[in-house]
mmCIF file of the N, C-alpha and C atoms, coordinates in Angstrom:
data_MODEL
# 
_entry.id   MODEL 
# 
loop_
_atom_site.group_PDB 
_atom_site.id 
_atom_site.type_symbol 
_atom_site.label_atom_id 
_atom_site.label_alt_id 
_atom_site.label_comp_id 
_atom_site.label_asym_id 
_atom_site.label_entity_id 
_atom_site.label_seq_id 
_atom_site.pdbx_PDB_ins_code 
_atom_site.Cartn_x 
_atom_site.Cartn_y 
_atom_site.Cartn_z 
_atom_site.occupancy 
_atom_site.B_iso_or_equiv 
_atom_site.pdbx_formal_charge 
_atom_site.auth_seq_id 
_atom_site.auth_comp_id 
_atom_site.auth_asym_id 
_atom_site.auth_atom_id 
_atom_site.pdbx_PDB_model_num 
ATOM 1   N N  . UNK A 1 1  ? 3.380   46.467 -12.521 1.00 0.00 ? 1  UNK A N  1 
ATOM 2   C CA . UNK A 1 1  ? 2.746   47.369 -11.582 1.00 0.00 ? 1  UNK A CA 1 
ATOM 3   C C  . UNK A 1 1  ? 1.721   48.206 -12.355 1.00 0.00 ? 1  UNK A C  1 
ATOM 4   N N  . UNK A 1 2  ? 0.527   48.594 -11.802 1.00 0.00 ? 2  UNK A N  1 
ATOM 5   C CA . UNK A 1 2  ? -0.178  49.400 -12.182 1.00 0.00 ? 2  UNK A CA 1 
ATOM 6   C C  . UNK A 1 2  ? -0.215  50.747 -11.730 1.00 0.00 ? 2  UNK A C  1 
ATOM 7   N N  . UNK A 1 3  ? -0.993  51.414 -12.537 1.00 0.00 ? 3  UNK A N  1 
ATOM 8   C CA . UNK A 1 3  ? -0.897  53.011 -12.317 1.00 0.00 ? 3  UNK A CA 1 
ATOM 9   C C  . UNK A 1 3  ? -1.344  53.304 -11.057 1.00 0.00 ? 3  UNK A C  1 
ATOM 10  N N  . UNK A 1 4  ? -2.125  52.695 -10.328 1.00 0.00 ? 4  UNK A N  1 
ATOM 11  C CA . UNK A 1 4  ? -2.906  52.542 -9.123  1.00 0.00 ? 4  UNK A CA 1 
ATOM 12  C C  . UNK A 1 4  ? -1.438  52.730 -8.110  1.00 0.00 ? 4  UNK A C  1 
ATOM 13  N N  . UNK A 1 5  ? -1.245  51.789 -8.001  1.00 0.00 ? 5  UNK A N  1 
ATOM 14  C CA . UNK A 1 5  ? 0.420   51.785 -7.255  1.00 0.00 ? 5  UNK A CA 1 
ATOM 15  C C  . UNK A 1 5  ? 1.757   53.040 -7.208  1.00 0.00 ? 5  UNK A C  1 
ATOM 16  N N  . UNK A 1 6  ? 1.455   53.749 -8.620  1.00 0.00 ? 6  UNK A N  1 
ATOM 17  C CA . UNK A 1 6  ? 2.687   55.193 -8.870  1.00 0.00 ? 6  UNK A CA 1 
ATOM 18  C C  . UNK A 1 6  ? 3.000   55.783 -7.640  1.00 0.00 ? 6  UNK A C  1 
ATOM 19  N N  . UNK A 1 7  ? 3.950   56.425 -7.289  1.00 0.00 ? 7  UNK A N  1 
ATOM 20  C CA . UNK A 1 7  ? 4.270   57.241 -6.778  1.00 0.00 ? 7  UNK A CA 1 
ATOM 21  C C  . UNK A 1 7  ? 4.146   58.509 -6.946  1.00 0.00 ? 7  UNK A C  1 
ATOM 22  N N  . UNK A 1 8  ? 3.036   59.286 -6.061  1.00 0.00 ? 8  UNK A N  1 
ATOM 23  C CA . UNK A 1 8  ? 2.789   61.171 -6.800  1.00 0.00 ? 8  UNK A CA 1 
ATOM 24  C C  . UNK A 1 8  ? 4.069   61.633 -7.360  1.00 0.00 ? 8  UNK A C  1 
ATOM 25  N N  . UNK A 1 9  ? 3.690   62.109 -8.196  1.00 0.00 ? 9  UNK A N  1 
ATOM 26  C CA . UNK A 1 9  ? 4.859   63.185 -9.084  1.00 0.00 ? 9  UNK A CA 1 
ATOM 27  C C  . UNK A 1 9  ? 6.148   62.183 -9.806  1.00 0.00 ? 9  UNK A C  1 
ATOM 28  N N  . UNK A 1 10 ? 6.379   61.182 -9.684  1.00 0.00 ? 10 UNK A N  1 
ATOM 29  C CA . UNK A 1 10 ? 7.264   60.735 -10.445 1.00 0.00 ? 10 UNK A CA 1 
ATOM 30  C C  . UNK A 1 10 ? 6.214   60.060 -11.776 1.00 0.00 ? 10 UNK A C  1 
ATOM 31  N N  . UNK A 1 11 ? 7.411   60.308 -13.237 1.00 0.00 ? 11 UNK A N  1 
ATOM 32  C CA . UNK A 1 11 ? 7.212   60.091 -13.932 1.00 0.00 ? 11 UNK A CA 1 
ATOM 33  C C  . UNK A 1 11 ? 7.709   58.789 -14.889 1.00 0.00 ? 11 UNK A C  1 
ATOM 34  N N  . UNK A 1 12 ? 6.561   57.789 -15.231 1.00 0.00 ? 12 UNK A N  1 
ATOM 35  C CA . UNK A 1 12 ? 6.489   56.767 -15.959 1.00 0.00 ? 12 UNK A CA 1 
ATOM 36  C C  . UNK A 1 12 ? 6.711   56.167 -17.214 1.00 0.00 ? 12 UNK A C  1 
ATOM 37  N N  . UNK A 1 13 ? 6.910   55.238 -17.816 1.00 0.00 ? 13 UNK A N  1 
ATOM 38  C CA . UNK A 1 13 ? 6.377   54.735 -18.938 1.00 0.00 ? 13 UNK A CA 1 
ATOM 39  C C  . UNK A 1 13 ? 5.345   53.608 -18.939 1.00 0.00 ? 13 UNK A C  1 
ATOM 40  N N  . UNK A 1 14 ? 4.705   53.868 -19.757 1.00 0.00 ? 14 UNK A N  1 
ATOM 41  C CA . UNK A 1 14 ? 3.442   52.910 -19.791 1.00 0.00 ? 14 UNK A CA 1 
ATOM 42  C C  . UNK A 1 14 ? 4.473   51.606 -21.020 1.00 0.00 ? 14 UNK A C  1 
ATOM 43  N N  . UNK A 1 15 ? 3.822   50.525 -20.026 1.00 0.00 ? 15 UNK A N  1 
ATOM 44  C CA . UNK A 1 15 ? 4.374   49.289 -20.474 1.00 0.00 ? 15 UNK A CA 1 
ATOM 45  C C  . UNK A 1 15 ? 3.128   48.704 -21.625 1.00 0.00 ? 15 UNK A C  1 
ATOM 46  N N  . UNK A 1 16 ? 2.316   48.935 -21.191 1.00 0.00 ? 16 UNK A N  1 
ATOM 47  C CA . UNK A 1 16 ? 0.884   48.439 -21.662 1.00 0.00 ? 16 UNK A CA 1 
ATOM 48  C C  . UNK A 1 16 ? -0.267  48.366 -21.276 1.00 0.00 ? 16 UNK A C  1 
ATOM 49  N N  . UNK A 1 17 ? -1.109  48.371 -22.019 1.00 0.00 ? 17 UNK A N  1 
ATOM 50  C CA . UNK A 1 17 ? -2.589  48.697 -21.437 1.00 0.00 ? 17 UNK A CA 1 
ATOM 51  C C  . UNK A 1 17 ? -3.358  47.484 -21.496 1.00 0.00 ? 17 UNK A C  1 
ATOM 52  N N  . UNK A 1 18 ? -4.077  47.087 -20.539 1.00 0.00 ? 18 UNK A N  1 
ATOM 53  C CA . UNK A 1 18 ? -4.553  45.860 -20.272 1.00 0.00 ? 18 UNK A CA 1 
ATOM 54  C C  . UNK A 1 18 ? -5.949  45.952 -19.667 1.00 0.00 ? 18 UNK A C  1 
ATOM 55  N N  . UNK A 1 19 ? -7.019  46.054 -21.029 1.00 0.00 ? 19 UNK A N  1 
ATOM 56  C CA . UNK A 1 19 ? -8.471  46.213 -20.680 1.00 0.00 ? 19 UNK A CA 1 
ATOM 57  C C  . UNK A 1 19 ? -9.245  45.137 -20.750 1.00 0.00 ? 19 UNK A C  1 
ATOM 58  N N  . UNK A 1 20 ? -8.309  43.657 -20.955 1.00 0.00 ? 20 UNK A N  1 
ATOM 59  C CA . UNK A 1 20 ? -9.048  42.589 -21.359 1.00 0.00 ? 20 UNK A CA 1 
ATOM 60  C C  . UNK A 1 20 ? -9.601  42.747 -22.818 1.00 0.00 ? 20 UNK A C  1 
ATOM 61  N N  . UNK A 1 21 ? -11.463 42.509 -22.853 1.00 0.00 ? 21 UNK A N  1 
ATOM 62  C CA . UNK A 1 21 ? -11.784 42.773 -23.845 1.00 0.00 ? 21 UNK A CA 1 
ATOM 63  C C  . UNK A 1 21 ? -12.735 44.144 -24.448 1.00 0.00 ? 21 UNK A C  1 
ATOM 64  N N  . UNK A 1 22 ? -12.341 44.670 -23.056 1.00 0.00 ? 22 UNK A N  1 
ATOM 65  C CA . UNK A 1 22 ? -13.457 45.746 -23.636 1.00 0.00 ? 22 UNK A CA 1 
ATOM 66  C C  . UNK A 1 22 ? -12.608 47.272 -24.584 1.00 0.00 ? 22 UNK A C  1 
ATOM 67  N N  . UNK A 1 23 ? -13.232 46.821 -25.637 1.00 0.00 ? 23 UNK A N  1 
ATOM 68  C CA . UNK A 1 23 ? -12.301 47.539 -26.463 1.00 0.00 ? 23 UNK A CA 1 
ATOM 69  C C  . UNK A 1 23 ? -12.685 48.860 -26.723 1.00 0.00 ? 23 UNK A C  1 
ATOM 70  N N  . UNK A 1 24 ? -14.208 49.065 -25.660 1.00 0.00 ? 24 UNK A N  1 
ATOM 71  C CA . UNK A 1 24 ? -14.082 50.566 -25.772 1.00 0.00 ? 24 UNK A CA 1 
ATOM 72  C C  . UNK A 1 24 ? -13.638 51.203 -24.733 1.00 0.00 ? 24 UNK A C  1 
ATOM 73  N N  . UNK A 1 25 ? -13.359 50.850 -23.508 1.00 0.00 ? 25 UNK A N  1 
ATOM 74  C CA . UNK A 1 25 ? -11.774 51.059 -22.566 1.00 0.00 ? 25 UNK A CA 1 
ATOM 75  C C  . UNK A 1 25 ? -10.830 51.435 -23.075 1.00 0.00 ? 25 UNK A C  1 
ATOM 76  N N  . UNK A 1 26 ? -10.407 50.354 -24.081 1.00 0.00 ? 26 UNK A N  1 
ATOM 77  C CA . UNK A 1 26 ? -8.998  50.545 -24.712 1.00 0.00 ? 26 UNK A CA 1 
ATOM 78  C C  . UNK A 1 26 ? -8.747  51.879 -26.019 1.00 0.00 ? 26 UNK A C  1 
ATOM 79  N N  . UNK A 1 27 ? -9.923  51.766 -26.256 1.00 0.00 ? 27 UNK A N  1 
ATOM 80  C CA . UNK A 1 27 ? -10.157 53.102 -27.486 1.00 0.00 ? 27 UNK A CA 1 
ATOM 81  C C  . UNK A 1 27 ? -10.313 54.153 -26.754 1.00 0.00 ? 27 UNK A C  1 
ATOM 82  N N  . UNK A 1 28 ? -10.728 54.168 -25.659 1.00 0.00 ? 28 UNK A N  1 
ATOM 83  C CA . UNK A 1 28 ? -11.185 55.810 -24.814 1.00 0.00 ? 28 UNK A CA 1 
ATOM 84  C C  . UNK A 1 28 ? -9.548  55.787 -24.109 1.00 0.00 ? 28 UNK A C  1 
ATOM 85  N N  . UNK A 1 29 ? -8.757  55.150 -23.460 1.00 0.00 ? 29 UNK A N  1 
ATOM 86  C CA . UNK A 1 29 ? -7.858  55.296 -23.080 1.00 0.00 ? 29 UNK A CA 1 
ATOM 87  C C  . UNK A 1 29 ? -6.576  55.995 -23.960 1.00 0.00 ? 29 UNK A C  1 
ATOM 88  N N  . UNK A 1 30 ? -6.827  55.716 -25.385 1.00 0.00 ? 30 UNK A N  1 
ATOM 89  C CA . UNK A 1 30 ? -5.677  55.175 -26.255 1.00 0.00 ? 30 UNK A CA 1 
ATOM 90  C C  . UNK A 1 30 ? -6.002  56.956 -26.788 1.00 0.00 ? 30 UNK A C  1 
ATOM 91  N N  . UNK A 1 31 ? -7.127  57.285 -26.958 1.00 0.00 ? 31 UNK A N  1 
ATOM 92  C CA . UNK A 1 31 ? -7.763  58.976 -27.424 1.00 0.00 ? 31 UNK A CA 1 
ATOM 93  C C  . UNK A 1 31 ? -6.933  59.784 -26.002 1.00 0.00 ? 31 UNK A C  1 
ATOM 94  N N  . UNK A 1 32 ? -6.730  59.358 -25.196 1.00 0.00 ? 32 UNK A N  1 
ATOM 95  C CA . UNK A 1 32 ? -6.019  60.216 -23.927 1.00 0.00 ? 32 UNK A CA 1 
ATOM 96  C C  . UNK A 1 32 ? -4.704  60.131 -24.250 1.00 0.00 ? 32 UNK A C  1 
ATOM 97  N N  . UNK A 1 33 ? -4.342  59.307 -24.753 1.00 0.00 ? 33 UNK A N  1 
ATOM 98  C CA . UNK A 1 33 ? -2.620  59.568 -25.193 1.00 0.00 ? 33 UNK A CA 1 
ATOM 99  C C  . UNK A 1 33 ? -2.441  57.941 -24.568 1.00 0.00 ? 33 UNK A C  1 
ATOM 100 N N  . UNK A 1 34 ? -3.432  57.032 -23.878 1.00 0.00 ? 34 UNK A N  1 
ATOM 101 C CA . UNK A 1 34 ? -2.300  55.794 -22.911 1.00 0.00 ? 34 UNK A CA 1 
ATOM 102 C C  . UNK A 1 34 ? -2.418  54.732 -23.866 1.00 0.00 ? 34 UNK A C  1 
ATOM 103 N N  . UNK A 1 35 ? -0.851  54.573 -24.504 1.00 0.00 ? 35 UNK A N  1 
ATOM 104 C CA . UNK A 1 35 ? -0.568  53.748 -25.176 1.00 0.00 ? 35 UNK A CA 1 
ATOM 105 C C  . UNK A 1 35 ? 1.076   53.155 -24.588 1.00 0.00 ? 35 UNK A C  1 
ATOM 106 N N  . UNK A 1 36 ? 1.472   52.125 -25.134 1.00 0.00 ? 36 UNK A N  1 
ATOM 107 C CA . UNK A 1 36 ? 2.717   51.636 -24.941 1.00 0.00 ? 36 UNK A CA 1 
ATOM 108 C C  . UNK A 1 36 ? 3.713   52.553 -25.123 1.00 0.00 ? 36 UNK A C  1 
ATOM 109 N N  . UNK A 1 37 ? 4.808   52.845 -24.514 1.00 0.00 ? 37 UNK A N  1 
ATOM 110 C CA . UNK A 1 37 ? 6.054   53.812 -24.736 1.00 0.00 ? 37 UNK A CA 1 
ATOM 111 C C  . UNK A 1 37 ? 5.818   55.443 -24.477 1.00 0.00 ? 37 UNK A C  1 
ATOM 112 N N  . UNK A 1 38 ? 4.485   55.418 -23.893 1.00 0.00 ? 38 UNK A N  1 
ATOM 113 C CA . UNK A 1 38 ? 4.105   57.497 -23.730 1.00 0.00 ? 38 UNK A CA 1 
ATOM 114 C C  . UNK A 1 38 ? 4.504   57.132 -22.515 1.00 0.00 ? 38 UNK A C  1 
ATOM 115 N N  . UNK A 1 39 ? 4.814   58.543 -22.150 1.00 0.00 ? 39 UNK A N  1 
ATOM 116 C CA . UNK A 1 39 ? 4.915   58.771 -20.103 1.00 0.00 ? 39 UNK A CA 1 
ATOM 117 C C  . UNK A 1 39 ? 4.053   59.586 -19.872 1.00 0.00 ? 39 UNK A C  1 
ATOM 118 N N  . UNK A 1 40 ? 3.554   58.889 -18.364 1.00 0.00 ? 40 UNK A N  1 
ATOM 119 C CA . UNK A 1 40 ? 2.255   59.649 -17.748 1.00 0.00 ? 40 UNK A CA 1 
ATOM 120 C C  . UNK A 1 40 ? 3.365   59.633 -16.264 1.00 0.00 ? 40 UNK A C  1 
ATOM 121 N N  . UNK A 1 41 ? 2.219   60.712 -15.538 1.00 0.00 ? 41 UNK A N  1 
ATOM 122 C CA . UNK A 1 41 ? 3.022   60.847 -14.281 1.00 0.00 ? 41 UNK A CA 1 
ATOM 123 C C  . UNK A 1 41 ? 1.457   61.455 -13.662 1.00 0.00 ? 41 UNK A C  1 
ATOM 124 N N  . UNK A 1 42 ? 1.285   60.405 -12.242 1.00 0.00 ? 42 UNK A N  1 
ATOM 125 C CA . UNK A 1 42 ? 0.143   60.729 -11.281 1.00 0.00 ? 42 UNK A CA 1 
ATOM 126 C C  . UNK A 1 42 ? 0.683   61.904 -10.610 1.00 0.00 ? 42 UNK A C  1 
ATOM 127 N N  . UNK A 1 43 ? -0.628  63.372 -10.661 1.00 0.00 ? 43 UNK A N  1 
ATOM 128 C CA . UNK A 1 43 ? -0.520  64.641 -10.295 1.00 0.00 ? 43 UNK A CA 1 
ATOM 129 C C  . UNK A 1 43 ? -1.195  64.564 -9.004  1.00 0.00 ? 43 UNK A C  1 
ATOM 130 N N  . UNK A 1 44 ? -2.215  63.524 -8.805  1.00 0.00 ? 44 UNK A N  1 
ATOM 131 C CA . UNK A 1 44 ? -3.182  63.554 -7.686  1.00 0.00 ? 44 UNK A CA 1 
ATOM 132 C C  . UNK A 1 44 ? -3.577  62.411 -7.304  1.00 0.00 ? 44 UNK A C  1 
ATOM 133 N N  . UNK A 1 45 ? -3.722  61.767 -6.150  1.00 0.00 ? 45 UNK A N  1 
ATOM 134 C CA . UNK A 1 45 ? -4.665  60.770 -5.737  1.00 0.00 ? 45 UNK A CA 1 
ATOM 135 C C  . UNK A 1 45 ? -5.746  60.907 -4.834  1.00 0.00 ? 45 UNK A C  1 
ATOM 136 N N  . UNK A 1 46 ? -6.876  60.802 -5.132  1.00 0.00 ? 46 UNK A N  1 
ATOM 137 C CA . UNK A 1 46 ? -7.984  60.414 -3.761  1.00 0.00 ? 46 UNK A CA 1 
ATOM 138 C C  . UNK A 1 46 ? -9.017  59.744 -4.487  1.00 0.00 ? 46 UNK A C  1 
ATOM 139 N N  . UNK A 1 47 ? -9.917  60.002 -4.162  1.00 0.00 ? 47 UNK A N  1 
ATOM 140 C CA . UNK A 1 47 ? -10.947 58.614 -4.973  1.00 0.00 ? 47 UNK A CA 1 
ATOM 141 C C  . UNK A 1 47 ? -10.425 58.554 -6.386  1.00 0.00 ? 47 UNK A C  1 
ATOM 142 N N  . UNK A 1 48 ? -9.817  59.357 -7.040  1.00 0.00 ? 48 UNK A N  1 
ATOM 143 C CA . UNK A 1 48 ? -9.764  59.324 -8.244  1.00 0.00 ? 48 UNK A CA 1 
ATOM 144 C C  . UNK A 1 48 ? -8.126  59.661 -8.570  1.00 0.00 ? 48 UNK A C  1 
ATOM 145 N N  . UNK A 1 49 ? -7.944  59.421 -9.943  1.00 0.00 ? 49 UNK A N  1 
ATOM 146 C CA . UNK A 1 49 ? -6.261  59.884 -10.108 1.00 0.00 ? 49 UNK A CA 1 
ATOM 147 C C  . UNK A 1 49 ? -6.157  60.685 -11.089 1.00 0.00 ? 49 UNK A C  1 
ATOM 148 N N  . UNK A 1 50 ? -5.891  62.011 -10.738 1.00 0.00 ? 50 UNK A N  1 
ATOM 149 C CA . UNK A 1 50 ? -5.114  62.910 -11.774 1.00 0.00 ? 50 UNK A CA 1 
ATOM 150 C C  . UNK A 1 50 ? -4.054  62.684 -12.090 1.00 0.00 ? 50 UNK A C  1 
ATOM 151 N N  . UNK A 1 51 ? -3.715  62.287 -13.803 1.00 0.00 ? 51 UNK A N  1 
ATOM 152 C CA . UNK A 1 51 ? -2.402  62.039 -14.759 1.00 0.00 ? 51 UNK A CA 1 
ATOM 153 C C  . UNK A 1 51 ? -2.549  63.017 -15.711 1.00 0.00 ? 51 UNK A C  1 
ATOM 154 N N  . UNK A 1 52 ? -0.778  63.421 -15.370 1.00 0.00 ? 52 UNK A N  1 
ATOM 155 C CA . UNK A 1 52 ? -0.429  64.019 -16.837 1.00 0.00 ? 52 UNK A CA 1 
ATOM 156 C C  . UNK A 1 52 ? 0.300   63.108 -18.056 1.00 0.00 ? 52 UNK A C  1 
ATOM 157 N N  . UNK A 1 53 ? -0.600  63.575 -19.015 1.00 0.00 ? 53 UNK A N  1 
ATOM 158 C CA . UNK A 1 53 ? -0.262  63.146 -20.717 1.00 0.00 ? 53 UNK A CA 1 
ATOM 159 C C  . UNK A 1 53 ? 0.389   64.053 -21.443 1.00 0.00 ? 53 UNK A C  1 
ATOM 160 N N  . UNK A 1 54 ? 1.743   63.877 -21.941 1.00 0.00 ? 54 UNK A N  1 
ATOM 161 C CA . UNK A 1 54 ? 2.360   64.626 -23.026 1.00 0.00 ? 54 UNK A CA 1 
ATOM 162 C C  . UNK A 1 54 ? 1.887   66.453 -22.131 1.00 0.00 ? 54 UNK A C  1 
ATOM 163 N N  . UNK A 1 55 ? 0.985   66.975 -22.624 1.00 0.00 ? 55 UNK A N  1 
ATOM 164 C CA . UNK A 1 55 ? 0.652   68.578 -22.189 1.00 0.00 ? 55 UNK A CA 1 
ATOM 165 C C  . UNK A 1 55 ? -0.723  68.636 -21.857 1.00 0.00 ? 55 UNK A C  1 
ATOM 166 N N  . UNK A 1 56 ? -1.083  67.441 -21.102 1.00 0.00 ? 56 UNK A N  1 
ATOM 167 C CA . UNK A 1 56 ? -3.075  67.531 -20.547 1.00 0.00 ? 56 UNK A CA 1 
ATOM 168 C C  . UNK A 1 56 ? -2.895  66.592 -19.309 1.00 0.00 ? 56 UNK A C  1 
ATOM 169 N N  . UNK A 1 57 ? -4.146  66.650 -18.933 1.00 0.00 ? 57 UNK A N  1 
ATOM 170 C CA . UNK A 1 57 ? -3.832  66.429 -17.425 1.00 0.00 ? 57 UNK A CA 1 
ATOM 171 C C  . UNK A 1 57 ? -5.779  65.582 -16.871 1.00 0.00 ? 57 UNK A C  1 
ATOM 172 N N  . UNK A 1 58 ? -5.615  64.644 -17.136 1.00 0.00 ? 58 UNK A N  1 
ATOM 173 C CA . UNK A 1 58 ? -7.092  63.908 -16.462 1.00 0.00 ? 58 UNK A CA 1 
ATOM 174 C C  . UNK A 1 58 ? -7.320  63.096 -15.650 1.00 0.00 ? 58 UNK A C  1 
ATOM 175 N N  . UNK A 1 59 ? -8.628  63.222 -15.485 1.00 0.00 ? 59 UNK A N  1 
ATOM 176 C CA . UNK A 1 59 ? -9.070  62.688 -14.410 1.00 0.00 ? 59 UNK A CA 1 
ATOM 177 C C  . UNK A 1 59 ? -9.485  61.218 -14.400 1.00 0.00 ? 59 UNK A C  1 
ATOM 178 N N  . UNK A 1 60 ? -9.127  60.322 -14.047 1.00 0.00 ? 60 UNK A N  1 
ATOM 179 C CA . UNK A 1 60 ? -9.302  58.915 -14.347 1.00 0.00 ? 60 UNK A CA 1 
ATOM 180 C C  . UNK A 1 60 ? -9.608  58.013 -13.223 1.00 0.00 ? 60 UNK A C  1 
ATOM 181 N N  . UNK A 1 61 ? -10.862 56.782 -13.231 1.00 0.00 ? 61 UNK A N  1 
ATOM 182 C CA . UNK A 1 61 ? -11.153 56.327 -11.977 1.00 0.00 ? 61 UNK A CA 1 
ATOM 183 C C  . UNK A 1 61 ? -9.829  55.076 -12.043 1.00 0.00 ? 61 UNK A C  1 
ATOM 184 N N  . UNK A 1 62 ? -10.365 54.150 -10.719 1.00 0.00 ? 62 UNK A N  1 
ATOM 185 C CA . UNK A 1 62 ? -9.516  53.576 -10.380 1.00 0.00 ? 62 UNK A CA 1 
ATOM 186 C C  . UNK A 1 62 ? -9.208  52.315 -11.485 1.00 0.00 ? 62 UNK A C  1 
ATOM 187 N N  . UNK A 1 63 ? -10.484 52.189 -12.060 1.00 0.00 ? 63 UNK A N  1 
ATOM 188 C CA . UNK A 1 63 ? -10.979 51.156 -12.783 1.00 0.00 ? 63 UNK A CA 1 
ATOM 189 C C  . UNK A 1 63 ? -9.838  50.935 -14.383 1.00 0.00 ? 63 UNK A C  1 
ATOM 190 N N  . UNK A 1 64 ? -9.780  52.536 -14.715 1.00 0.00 ? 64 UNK A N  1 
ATOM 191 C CA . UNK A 1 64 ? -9.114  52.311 -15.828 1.00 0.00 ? 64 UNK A CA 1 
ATOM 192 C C  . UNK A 1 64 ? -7.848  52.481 -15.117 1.00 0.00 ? 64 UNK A C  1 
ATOM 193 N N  . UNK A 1 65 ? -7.019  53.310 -14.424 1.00 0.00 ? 65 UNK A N  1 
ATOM 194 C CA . UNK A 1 65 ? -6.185  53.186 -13.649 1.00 0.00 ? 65 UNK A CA 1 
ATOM 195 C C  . UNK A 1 65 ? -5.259  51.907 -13.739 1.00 0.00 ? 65 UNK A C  1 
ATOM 196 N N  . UNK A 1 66 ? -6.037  50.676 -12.880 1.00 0.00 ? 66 UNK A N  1 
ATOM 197 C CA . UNK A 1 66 ? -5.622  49.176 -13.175 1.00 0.00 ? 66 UNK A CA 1 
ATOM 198 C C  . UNK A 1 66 ? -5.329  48.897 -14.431 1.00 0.00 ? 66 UNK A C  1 
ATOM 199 N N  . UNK A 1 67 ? -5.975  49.128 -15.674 1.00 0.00 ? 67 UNK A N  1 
ATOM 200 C CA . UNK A 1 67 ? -5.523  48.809 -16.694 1.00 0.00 ? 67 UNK A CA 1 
ATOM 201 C C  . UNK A 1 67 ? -4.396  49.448 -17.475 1.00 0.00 ? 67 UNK A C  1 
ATOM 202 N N  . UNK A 1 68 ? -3.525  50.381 -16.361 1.00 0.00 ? 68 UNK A N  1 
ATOM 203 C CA . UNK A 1 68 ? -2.502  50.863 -17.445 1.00 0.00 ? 68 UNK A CA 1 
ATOM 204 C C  . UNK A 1 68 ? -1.168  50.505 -16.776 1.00 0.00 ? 68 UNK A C  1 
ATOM 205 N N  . UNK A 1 69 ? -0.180  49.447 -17.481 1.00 0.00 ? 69 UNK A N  1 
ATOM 206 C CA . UNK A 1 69 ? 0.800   48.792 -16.296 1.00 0.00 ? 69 UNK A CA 1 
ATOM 207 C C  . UNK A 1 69 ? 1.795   49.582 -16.580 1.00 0.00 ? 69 UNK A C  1 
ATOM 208 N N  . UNK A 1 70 ? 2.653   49.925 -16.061 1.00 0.00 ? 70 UNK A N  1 
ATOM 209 C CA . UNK A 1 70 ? 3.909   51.148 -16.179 1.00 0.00 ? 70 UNK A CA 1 
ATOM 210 C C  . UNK A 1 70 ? 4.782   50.072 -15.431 1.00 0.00 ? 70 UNK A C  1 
# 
């Protein structure tokens, strides 16, 4: 399942991140904390998804969204 799919306010583990090849996706994602074994938890949805990381909280489109499977 992807992050796209979460349920507001419950909290996750990220299984893995899946950007294909664009590895500056995966480097800008990975600087936010989304790596294998962190928990994020969706704060917000509407065009866009607010997640909290460890003690921060961003704003992320749908695009990278898909690439983080929990």
């Amino acid at each position: 399942m992807t992050l796209n799919e979460a349920t507001l306010g419950q909290e996750y583990m990220i299984d893995a991140v899946d950007t294909g090849a664009d590895e500056e996706m995966e480097s800008f994602l990975f600087s936010l904390g989304c790596y294998s074994g962190e928990r994020i938890t969706v704060v917000d949805k509407k065009r866009n998804l607010v997640v909290a990381i460890k003690d921060a909280r961003y704003n992320i489109d749908p695009e990278l969204a898909n690439a983080i499977k929990i």
